[in-house]
C-alpha positions as a printed Julia matrix, in Angstrom:
405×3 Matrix{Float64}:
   6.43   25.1   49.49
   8.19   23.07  51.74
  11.52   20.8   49.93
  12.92   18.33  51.21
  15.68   17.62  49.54
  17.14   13.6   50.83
  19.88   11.33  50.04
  17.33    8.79  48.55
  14.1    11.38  47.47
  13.01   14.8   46.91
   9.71   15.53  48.48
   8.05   18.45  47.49
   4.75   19.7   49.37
   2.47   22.95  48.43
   0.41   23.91  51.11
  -2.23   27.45  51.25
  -4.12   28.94  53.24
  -7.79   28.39  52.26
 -10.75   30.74  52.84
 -11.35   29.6   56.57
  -7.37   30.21  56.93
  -6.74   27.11  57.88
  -3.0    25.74  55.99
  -4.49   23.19  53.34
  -1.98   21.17  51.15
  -2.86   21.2   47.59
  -0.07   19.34  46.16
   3.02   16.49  46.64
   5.3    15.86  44.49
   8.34   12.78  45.29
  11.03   12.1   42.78
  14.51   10.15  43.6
  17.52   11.77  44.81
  20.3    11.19  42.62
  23.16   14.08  43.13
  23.74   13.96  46.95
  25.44   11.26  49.28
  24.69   11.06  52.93
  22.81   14.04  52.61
  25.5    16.6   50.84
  25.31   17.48  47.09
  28.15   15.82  45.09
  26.41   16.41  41.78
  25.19   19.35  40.84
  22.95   18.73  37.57
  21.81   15.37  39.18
  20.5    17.1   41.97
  18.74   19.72  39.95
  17.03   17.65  37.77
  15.74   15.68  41.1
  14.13   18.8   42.5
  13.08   20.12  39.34
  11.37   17.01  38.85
   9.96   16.74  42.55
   8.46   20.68  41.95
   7.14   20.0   38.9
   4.99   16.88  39.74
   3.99   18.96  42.83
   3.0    22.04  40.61
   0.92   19.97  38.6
  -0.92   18.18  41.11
  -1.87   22.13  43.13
  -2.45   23.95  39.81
   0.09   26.19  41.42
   3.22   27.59  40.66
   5.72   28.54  43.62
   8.27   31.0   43.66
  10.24   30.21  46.84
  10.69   27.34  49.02
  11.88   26.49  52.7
  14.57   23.51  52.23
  16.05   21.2   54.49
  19.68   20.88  55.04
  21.39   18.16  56.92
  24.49   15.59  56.46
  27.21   15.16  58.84
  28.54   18.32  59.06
  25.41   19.63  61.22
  26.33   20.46  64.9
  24.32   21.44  68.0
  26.31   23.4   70.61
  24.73   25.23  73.66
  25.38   28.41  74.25
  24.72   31.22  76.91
  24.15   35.05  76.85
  24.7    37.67  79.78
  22.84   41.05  79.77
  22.87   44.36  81.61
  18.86   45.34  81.49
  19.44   49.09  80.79
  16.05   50.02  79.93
  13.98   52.51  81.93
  12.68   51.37  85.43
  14.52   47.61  84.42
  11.85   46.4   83.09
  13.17   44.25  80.59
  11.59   44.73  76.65
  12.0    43.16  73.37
  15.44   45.06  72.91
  16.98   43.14  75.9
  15.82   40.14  74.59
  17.55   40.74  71.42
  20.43   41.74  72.57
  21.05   38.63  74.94
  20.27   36.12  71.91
  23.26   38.5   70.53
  25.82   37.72  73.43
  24.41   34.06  73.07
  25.45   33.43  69.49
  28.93   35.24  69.72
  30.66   31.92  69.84
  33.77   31.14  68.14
  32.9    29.07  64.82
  35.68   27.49  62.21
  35.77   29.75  59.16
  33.78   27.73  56.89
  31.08   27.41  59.49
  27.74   29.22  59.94
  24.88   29.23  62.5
  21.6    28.46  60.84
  19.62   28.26  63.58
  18.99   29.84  67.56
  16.72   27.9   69.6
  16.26   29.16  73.28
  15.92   26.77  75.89
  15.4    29.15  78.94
  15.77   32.67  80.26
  17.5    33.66  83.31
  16.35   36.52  85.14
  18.99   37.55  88.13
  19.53   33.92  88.46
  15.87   32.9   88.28
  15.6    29.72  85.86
  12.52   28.62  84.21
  11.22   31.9   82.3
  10.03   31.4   78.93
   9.42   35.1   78.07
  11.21   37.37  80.33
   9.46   40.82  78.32
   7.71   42.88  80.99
   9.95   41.33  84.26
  11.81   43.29  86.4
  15.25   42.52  87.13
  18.65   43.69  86.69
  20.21   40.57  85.09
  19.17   38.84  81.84
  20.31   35.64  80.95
  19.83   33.46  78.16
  20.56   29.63  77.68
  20.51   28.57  74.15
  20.9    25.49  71.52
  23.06   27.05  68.54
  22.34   24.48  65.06
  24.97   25.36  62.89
  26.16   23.39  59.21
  28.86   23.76  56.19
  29.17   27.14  54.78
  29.86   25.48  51.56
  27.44   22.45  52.14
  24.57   24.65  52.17
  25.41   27.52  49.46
  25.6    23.89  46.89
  22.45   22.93  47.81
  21.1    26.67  47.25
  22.69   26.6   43.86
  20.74   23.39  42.81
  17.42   24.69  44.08
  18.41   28.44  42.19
  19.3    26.62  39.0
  15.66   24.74  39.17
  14.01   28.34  39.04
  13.25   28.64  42.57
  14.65   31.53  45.35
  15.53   30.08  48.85
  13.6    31.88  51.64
  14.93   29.64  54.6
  16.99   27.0   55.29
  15.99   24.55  57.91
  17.8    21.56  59.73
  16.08   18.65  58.65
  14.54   16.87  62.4
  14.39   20.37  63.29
  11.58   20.87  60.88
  10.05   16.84  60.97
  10.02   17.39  64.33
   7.76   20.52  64.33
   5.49   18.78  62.57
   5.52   15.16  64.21
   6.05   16.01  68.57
   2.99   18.02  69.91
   4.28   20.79  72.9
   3.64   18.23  75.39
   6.45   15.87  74.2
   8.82   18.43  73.98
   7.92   19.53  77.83
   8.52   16.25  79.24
  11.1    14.99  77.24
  11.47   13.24  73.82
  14.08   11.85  72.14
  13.46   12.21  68.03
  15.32   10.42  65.47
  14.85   11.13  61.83
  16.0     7.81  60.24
  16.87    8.97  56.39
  18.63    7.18  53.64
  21.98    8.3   54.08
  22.5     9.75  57.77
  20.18    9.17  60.98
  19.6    12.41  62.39
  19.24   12.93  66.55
  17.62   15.78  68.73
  17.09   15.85  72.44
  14.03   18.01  73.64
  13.94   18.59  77.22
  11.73   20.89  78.62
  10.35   22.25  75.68
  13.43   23.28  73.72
  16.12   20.81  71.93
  19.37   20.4   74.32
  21.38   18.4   71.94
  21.83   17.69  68.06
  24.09   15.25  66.51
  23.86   13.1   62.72
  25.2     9.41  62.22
  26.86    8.83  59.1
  24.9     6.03  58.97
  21.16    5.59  57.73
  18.44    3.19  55.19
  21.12    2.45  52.86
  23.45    0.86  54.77
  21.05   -1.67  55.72
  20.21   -1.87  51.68
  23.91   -2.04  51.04
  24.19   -5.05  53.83
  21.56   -7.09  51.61
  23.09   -6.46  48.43
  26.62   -7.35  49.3
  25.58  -10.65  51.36
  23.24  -11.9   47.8
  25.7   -10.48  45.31
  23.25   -8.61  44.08
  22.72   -5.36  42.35
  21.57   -2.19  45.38
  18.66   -1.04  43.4
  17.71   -4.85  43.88
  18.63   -5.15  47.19
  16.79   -1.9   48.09
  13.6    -3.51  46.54
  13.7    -6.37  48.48
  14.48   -4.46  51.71
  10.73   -2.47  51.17
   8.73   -5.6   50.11
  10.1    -8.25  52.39
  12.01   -6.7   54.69
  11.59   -6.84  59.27
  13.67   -5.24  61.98
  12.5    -8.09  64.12
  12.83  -11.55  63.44
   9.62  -12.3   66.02
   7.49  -10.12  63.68
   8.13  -12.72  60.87
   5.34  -14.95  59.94
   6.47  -18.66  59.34
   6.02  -20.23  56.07
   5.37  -17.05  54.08
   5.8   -17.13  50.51
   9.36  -17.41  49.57
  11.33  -14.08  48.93
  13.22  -14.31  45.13
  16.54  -13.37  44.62
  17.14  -12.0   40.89
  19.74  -13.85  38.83
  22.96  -11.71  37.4
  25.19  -12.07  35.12
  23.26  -15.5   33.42
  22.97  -16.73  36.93
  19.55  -18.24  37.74
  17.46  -16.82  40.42
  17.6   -18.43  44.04
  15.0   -18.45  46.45
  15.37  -17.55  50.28
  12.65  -16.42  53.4
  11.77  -13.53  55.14
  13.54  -14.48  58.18
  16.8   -14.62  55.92
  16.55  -11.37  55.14
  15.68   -9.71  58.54
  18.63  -11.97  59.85
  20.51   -9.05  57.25
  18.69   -6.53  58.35
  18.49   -6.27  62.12
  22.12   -6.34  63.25
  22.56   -3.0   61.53
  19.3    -1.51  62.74
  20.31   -2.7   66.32
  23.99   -0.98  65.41
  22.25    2.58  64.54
  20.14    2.55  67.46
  22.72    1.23  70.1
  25.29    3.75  68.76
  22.35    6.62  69.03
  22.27    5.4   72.92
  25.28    5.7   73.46
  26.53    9.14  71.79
  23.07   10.37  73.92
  24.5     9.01  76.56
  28.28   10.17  76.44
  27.85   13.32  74.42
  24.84   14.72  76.2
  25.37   13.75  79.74
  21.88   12.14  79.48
  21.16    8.67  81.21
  17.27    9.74  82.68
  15.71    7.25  80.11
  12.87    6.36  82.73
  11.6    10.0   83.16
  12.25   10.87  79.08
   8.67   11.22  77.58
   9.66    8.66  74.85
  11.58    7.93  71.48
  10.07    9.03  68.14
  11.43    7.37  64.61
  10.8     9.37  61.5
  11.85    9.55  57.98
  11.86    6.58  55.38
  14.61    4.14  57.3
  11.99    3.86  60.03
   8.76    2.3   58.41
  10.03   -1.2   57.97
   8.07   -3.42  60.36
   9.11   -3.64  63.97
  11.3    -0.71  63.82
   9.59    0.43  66.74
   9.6    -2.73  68.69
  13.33   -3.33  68.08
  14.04    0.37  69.19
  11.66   -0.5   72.06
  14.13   -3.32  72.99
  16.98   -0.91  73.42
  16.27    2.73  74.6
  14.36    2.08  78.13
  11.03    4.22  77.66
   8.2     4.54  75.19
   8.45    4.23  72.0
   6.24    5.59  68.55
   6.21    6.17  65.22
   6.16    9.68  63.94
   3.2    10.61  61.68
   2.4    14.15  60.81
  -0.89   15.86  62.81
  -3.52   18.96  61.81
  -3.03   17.98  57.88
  -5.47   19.61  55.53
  -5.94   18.3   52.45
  -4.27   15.66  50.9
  -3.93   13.91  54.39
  -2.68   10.57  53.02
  -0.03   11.69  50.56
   1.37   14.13  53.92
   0.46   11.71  57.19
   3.71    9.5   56.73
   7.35    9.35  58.84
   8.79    9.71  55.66
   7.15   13.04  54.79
   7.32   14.82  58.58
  10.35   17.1   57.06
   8.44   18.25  54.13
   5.38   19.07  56.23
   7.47   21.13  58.61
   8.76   23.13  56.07
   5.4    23.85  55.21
   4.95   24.83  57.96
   7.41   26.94  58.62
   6.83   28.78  55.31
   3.38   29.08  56.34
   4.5    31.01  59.26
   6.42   33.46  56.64
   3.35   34.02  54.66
   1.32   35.46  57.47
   4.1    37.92  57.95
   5.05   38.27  54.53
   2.46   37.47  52.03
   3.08   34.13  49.92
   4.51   34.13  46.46
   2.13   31.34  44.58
   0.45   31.95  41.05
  -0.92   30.27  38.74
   0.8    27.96  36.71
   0.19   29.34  33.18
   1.79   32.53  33.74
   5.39   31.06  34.31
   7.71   32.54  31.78
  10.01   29.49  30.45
   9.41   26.96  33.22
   9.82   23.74  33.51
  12.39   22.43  31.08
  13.08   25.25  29.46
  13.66   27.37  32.67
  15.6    24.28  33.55
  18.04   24.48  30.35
  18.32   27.9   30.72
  19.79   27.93  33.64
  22.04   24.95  33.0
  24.16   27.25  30.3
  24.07   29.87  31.82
């Protein structure tokens, strides 16, 4: 099971191998996200009834139960840093084996981290092999010198073991934790993009996630404290009305693009509070709310590219890809298009099985990739899915049980 655990929704996906071995999902469950804020639990029971809830709708709908689940982390406190490890190759006749390898992803992770600071992932970008660049798998080569270049993904010690505890406390074990683009963007960029160049940015509800893929491996990771409900927020302030409200109005009527509006399009109503009666506005009111913060995200995402990463190549970059649920207003794309210098698309997951139209959304990239990824596990490990009848005090009562303990 992949979980995707967001500021604004849990998404829960069950996926199995079927009898041609081919990953089918079998089950999606979505419930709102009510314990964390800008993607870092501040409420413990909140956010365990969210997941539990999520699970349990997905449970239902595979006629599975799941044991363990790949999760998502993210929030503000995720940090990319590249790295680099130097070698000796020691084995016989230097050719260099799996053993070298590991031991130069070793040297390339021995950086010095804050205490409450951990590495979740190591992503190589290249090998070096006596100062040749470009290898991808340097087993079986000859050389003296081994080299590795590296992308180190690391988040809050504490950030992480809260979000573990919500997830235990819902009766499920944690077999991996997985940066959030890092996993909607194994399911959303095909090896081609991330050859040539692709900027992807996971647009969520509380933070707006960015990863740089150049030649086939991510170069640079940073998160905006910024995301969907600021723009929700915006509305709600500028009406006076309540955010729930706001938020509704922002997915019915709501454009990134003032050119994408229609004219004379039925009129967009504003609920009444506190006795007040309800006004009326248009659509091109409320993308006049909406587009000056969606141009702020992405011209701030240009420029921390820009500044932070020493990239400026927009012309040869492959292209920009949104994801996640801040990205599917309308003209999203087009407005991004207007500011970052090279293609532009909308992410959608690819090679779905199964309940393709639940899965084949930006919104639910992160939960597919952590199918994915646990997918991966089973082959080596065997998955641990039975039947739902033979859970012992699930559901609520596993729930409550674990709440006194």
């Amino acid at each position: 099971m992949g979980l995707d655990i967001g500021t604004t929704r849990v998404c829960a996906i069950i996926g199995e191998y079927n009898e041609n071995e081919e990953l089918e999902i079998l089950g999606v469950g979505v419930s709102p996200s009510n314990g964390l804020r800008k993607g870092v639990v501040i409420n413990i029971e909140a956010t365990q009834k969210s997941v539990l809830e999520a699970v349990e709708q997905a449970e239902q709908m595979a006629g599975r139960e799941v044991e363990t689940v790949v999760a998502s982390i993210a929030g503000p406190h995720i940090e990319g840093i590249n790295s680099r490890g130097v070698v000796a190759v020691n084995s016989k006749g230097r050719e260099i084996t799996q053993n070298d390898v590991d031991r130069v992803m070793e040297a390339a992770r021995a950086v010095v981290l804050p205490m409450d600071r951990e590495i979740i992932h190591l992503l190589p970008q290249e090998y070096l092999v006596d100062e040749q660049r470009g290898v991808k798998d340097p087993r079986d080569m000859i050389g003296v010198r081994l080299e590795a270049e590296v992308h180190l993904i690391t988040a809050s010690i504490t950030a992480a073991q809260n979000l573990i505890k919500c997830i235990n406390r819902a009766g499920l074990k944690v077999s991996e934790m997985m940066y959030e683009s890092l996993a909607a963007s194994r399911a959303s960029l095909t090896p081609e993009e991330k050859e040539i160049g692709t900027l992807f940015i996971n647009i969520g509800g509380g933070t707006t996630d960015i990863m740089l893929y150049l030649n086939g491996a991510p170069h640079y990771t940073s998160v905006l404290p910024l995301g969907g409900k600021e723009v929700s927020s915006d509305i709600a302030i500028i009406l006076k009305i309540p955010f729930e409200e706001a938020e509704k109005i922002k997915i019915r009527d709501g454009f990134c693009l003032a050119s994408m509006v229609e004219e004379g399009g039925e009129p967009v109503i504003i609920p009444g509070v506190g006795g007040r009666p309800p006004l009326s506005t248009d659509r091109n009111t409320i993308c006049s709310y909406i587009q000056p913060r969606m141009t702020e995200i992405f011209e701030m995402i240009k420029k921390r590219v820009e500044s932070e990463a020493g990239f400026t190549a927009w012309q040869s970059l492959g292209g920009v890809v949104l994801s996640g649920g801040g990205a599917m207003l309308p003209g999203t794309v087009e407005l991004a298009q207007s500011i970052f210098p090279t293609a532009v698309r909308m992410a959608e997951p690819f090679g779905v099985n199964g309940l393709s139209r639940e899965v084949c959304r930006p919104d639910r990239s992160t939960a597919y990739g952590l199918v994915l990824q646990g997918a991966q596990q089973a082959l080596l490990q065997g998955p641990v899915i039975r039947d739902t009848r033979s859970r012992k005090g699930g559901g609520l009562k596993q729930w409550l049980r674990n709440f006194f303990e």
